[in-house]
N, C-alpha and C positions, 0 to 999 in steps of 0.2 A: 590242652590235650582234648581230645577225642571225651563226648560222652561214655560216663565213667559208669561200669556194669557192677551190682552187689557184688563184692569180693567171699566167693568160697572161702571158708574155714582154712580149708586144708588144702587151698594151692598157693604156691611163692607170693601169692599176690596180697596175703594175709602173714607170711611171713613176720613171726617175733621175736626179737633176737634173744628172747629166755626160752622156747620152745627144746626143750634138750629131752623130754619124758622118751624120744629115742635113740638118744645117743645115753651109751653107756659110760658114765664120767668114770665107775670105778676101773673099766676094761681099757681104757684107754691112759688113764695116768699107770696103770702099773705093766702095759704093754711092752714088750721088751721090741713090737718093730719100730719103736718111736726113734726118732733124733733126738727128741726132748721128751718132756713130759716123764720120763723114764727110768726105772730103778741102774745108776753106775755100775760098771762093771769092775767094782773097786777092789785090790789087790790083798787088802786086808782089810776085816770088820771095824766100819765108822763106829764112831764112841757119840755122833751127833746126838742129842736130842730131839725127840718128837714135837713140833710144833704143833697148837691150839688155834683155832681161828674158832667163828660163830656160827653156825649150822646154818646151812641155806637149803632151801628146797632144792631135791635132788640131788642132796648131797647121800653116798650110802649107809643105810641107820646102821649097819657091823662097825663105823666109825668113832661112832657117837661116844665119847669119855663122860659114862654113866657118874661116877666116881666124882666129877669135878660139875655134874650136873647136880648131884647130891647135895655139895657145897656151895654150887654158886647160884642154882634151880634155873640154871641155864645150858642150853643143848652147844657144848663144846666139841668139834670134831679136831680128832688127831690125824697131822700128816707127816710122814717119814719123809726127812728132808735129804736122805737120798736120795736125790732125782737129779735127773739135769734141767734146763730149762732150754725150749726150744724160744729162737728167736722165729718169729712171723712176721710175711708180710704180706698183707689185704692190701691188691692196689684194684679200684675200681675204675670205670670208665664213664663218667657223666657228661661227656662232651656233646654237640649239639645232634650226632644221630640215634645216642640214645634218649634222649628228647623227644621219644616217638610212641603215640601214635602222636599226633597234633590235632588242633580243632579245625584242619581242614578236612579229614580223613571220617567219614560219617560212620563208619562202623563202632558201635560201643565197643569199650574193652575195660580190666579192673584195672590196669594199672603202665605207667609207659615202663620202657626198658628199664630208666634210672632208677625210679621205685625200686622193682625188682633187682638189680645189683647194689642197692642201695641195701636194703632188710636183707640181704644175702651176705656182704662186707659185714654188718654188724652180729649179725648170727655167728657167724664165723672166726670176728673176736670175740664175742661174747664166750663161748664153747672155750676159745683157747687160751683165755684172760681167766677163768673158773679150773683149768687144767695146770694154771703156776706158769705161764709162757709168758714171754713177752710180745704182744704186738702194738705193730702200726700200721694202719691203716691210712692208703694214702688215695688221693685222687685226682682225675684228669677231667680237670675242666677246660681247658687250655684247645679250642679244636686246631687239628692235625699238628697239635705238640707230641714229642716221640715219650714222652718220660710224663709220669704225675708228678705235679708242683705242692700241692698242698699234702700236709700230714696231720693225722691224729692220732696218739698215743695216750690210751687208756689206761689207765692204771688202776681202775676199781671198775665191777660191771656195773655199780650204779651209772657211771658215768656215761658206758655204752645205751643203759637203759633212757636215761635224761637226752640222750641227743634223739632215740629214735620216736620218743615223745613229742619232741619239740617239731622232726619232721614231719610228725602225720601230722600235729598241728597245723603245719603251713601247707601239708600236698604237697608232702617232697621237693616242696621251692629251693633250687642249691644256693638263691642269696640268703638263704639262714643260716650256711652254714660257716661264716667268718667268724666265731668266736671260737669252734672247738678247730678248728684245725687252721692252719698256720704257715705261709708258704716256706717251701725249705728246699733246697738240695735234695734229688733222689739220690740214694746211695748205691755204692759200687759194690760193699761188700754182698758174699756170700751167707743167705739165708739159710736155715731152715728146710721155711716149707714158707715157698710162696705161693699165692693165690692171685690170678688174674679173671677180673669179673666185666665182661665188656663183649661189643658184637661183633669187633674186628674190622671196623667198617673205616675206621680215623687212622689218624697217624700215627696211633702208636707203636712202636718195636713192643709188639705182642711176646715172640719167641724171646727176645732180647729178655726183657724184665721176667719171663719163667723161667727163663735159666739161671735164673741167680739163687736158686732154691737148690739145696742138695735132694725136695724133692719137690713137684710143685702141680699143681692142681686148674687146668681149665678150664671156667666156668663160661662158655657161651651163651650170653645172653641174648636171646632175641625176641621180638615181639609174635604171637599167634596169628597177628593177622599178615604177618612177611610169611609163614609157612604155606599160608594156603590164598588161592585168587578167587575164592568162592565169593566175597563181596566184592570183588572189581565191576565196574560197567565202562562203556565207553568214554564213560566223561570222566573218568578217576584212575584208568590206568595209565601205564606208563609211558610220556613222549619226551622226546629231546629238545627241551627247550633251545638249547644253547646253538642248535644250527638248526634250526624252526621248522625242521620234519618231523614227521612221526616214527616211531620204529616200529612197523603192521606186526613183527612176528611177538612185539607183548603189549599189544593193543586188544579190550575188549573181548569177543570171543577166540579170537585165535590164540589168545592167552591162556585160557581158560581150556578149552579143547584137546591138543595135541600133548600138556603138561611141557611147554619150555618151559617157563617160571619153575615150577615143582623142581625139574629135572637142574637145572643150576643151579638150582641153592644144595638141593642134595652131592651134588658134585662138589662144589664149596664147602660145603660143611665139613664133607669124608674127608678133602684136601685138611682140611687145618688139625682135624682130629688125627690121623695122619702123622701128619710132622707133630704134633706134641706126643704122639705114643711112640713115634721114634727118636725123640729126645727121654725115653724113661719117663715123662708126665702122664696124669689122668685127663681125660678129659669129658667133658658131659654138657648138653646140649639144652638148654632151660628157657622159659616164655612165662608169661605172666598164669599161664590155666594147668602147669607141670606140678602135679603132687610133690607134696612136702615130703613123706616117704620115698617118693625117688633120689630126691635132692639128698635124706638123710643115708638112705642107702650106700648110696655112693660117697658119702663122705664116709661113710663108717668104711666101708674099704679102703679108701684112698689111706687112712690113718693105720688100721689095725692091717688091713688085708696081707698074707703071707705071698700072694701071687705077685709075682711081676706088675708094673706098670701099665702094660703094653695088653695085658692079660685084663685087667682092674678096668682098664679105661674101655676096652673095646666090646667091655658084656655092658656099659653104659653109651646109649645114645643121646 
C-alpha cells in the first residue's frame, strides 16, 4: 500500500475491537428493542438460576456478587439467563478493491479499506460475543464471488483479541488468516442482525446477504482519498486503459474543477444508502480518518434506537 500516515487514536483507523468505554453493555443486554441479547417475554416467572462468570473490564460494578467475592477474593459477575441469544452475522469484504490505497498511489494514508473493515468485523463481534450472542464472522476473499467463503466463529473474546494481534502483526496481511477461519458454505438461514462491511465496488449480492438479518446494518467502507481529488494531477488521474483513450471530463484539472468526481460518488453513495433504508436497514458511510464516536454512535442506535430504520440510518451519513 500506499505510504502509511501516524494512525489517530480516535479514528477507525486505530480501531480495537475491546474499545466498548462507549457502548453501554448494561443498556444494551437488558434492552427490550433487542432480537437477542434480551430479557423473554415469558408467560410465567422462570425458576432459572443466575449464572456467575469472571468480571471483565467494563463489565457493570451493580453486578458484581460481592458475597461470592468474599468467599472466593474474586470479582464474580451475575447474569440472568433470561435472555435470548441473538444469532449474528459480520460478513466483511476483503477482496482486491478493498486492497486500496496501493504503492502506486503516492498519497500517504493510515490504513487501506480492509484494515478498516477488518478492526470494524472484529469490534463488532467482539461487543456481541461480550452481550451472550452468537457470532460469525465471515469473509470475501474470493474477487467478484457473490457470497463470502471463509468463516470464523468466536466463541471466547480472547479469541477475537488473539486474531487482531496477530493482524497488526503482519499489516493486515489476509494470508494470515488460514488458521482462524475456514472455508464453509454461506448460509441461507435467517439472521438476527446482519452486518455487511465492504465498498460495494466487487461482486458481491450486497442487498442479497443484508437481507437475511431480521435487522441488518450497512457499513460502507471507503477510502479518504476516493472522497476527495484534492491529490490527483495529471499523471495519476483517471484513464481508460482498456480502449487506450483518456476520459478529459476525469482527467487532471477538469477533474478537479467542475466537482464530476465529487458529484458521482455522492450520487452512488445516496443510491445505496437509499435502497438499504428502504429495505428497513441502517446504513453509514466510513474511511479510514471517520471518528470512532461516529462509528459508535451509530451503532448504539442501530441496537437500542426506538425510531425507525429508515429514521436511524438517514441522521447517519
Amino acid at each position: 500500500m500506499a505510504e502509511t500516515l501516524p494512525k489517530d487514536p480516535a479514528t477507525l483507523a486505530a480501531l480495537h475491537p475491546a474499545w466498548t468505554r462507549e457502548v453501554q453493555y448494561r443498556d444494551h443486554k437488558h434492552s427490550l428493542q433487542l432480537y437477542g441479547s434480551q430479557y423473554m417475554a415469558l408467560k410465567r416467572p422462570s425458576r432459572l438460576p443466575e449464572a456467575g462468570r469472571e468480571y471483565a473490564a467494563g463489565d457493570p460494578v451493580n453486578l458484581i456478587d460481592w458475597k461470592a467475592y468474599g468467599r472466593l477474593g474474586q470479582l464474580i459477575v451475575r447474569e440472568v439467563r433470561d435472555q435470548s441469544t441473538s444469532r449474528v452475522l459480520i460478513a466483511i469484504d476483503a477482496t482486491v478493491t478493498m486492497q486500496w490505497p496501493t504503492n502506486e498511489v503516492p498519497q500517504p494514508v493510515a490504513a487501506t479499506k480492509a484494515e478498516v473493515a477488518l478492526r470494524l468485523g472484529l469490534h463488532l463481534a467482539y461487543v456481541h460475543l461480550r452481550m451472550g450472542d452468537q457470532v460469525e464472522v465471515w469473509l470475501l476473499t474470493q474477487d467478484q464471488a457473490s457470497h463470502p467463503e471463509l468463516v470464523f466463529k468466536p466463541r471466547r473474546a480472547s479469541e477475537i483479541i488473539a486474531l487482531y494481534e496477530q493482524l497488526v502483526g503482519t499489516g493486515f496481511a489476509m494470508g494470515t488468516l488460514g488458521q482462524e477461519f475456514h472455508a464453509a458454505a454461506f448460509p441461507t438461514a435467517k439472521r438476527d442482525r446482519v452486518f455487511w462491511l465492504g465498498d460495494a465496488l466487487g461482486g458481491a449480492r450486497t442487498f442479497e446477504i443484508l437481507g437475511m438479518g431480521k435487522r441488518s446494518f450497512f457499513v460502507h467502507v471507503l477510502s479518504s482519498l476516493e472522497l476527495s481529488t484534492d491529490w490527483l494531477t495529471a499523471d495519476t488521474s483517471y484513464f481508460d486503459q482498456e480502449t487506450g483513450h483518456a476520459l478529459r471530463e476525469y482527467q487532471g484539472p477538469v477533474l478537479k474543477q467542475p466537482g464530476n468526481y465529487q458529484a458521482q460518488i455522492a450520487a452512488w453513495c445516496e443510491g445505496l444508502k437509499n435502497r438499504q433504508l428502504q429495505c428497513g436497514g441502517d446504513y453509514l458511510r466510513v474511511t479510514e480518518a471517520t471518528a470512532i464516536s461516529i462509528y459508535l454512535a451509530a451503532f448504539n442506535d442501530f441496537v437500542q434506537g426506538s425510531a425507525t430504520g429508515s429514521e436511524r440510518g438517514a441522521a447517519r451519513r
